[in-house]
N, C-alpha and C positions, 0 to 999 in steps of 0.2 A: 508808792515808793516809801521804803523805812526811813523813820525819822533819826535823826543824831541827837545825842543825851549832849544833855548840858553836861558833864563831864568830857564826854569826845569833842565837844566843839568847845570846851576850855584847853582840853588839849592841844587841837588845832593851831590855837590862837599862840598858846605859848610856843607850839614848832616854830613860827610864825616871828615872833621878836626873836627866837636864838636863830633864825635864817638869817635875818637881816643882821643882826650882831657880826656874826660867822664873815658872811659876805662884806662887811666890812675889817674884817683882821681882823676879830677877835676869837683866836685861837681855842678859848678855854666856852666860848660857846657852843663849838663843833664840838667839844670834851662833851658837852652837857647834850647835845643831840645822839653823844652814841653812847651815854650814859640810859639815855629812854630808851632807846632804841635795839640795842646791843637783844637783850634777848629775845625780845620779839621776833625780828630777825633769825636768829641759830634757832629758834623753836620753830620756824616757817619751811625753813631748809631741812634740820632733820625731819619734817615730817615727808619734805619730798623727797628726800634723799635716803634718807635710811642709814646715815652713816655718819657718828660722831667726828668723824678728823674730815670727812667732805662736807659738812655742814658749817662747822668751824672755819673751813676756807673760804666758805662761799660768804661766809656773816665778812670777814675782814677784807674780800674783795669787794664786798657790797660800801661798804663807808670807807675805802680808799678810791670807786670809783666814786662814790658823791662828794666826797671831799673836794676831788680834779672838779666837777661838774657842777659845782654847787653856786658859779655864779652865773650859769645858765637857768637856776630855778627863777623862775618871774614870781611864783606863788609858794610863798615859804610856812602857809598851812598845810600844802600839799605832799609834806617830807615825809610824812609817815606812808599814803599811798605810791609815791615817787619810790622810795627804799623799797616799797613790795613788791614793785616793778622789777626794780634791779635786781634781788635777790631770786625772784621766778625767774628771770631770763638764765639768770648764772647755774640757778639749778638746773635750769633746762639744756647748757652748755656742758656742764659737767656729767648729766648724765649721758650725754651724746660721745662726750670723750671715751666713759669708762666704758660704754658698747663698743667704741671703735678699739679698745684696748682688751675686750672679750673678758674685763673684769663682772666679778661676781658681785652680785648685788649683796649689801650687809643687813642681817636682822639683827646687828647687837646693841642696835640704838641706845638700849635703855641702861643707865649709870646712875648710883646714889646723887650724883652731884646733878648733873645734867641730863638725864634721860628721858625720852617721851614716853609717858606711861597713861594709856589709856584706860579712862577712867571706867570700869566696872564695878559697879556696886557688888558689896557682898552681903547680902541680906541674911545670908543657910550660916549659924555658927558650925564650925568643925573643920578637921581637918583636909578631909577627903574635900569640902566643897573648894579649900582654901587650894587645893593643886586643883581641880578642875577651872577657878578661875584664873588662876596663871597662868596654866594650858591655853584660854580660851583668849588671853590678851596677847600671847603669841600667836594662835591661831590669827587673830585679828589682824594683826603686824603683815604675819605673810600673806594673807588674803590681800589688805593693800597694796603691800609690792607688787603682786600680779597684779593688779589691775591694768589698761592698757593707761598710756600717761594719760591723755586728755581727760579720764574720769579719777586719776588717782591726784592728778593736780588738785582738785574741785573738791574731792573729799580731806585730801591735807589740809587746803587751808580754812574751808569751812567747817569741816566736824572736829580737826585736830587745833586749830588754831582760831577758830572761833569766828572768822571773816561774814560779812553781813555778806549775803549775794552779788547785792550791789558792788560790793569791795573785791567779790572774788572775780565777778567779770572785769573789774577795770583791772585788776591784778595780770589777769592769762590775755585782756585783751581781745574779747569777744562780748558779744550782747548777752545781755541778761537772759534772755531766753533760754539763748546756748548754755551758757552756766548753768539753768535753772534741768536743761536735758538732761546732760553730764552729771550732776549731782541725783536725779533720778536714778537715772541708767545705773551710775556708779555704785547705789544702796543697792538696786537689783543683785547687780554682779556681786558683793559680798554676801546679801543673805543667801544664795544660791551657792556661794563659794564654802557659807560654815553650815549650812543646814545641815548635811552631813555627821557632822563634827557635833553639833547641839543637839541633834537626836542620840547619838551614838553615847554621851554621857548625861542624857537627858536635863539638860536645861532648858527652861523656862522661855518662849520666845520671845519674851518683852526684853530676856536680858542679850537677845543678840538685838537687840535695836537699840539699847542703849549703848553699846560696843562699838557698834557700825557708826 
């Protein structure tokens, strides 16, 4: 089992006295929980979602339902895994809606202010590499969208969001195993999904494993 940094488990602790503040009236402590919290949250959602104004709903409906529900928490270290819950559910609701509405999934996530830009190194100076790897961060983008959900859940919030495994089974609500499959599976389905594409402008295949 992964250990927690003494930095996460001072965070914890501090979730922890603004719970109990919060859960007593004090207004400007819930302020101070989705002041932490706020972007972790829209960076969780756009990654499952794909789509800056559905991610943004989904962040405000996530801390207007824990606001309601917040004197249901018994363990006020657990807000941060608690919010991750909420926010996967909501993404998982929203996505369900925009099927039933035969909406088109969005690749324009990415914005100066707010956008999820995956990190690919640029090692080649020049031009031409500087549009192949642009190209190649988009490719990236839409190879996740396809994915089917159960392995694109597991790669948002682990490769895009950084979630320890542990965090992303208790997140989707499955055994660690299952997560540990799904995350497998999931990196298959992408290198198979750009291999194509990384041969066809000849990069380097270390840099689609740092992409994926």
């Amino acid at each position: 089992m992964a250990t927690v940094s003494a930095t996460a488990k001072e965070s914890f602790r501090t979730d922890g006295l603004l719970v109990l503040r919060a859960q007593a009236g004090d207004a400007r402590a819930f302020e101070l929980l989705y002041e932490r919290h706020e972007r972790r949250v829209y960076h969780l959602a756009l990654g499952m979602l794909h789509s800056v104004e559905d991610a943004e709903d989904v962040t405000q409906e996530t801390f207007l339902n824990a606001y309601r529900a917040l004197p249901q928490l018994a363990d006020g270290q657990a807000f941060h895994a608690w919010t991750t819950r909420i926010a996967v559910n909501l993404c998982r609701r929203s996505r369900a809606r925009r099927r039933a509405g035969d909406a088109m999934l969005s690749l324009d996530a990415e914005s100066a202010e707010t956008g999820l830009s995956l990190q690919v190194p640029d090692t080649s100076p020049g031009p031409q590499q500087a549009v192949e790897v642009g190209e190649l961060r988009l490719e990236v983008r839409r190879a996740i969208a396809g994915l089917p959900d159960e392995f694109r859940d597991v790669i948002a919030l682990h490769e895009l969001r950084g979630l320890r495994l542990e965090e992303v089974a208790e997140a989707l609500n499955v055994p660690l195993g299952t997560a540990k499959s799904r995350l497998s599976r999931g990196r298959g389905y992408l290198r198979r999904s750009l291999a194509a594409y990384v041969q066809a402008v000849d990069l380097p295949p270390r840099r689609l494993a740092d992409a994926a």
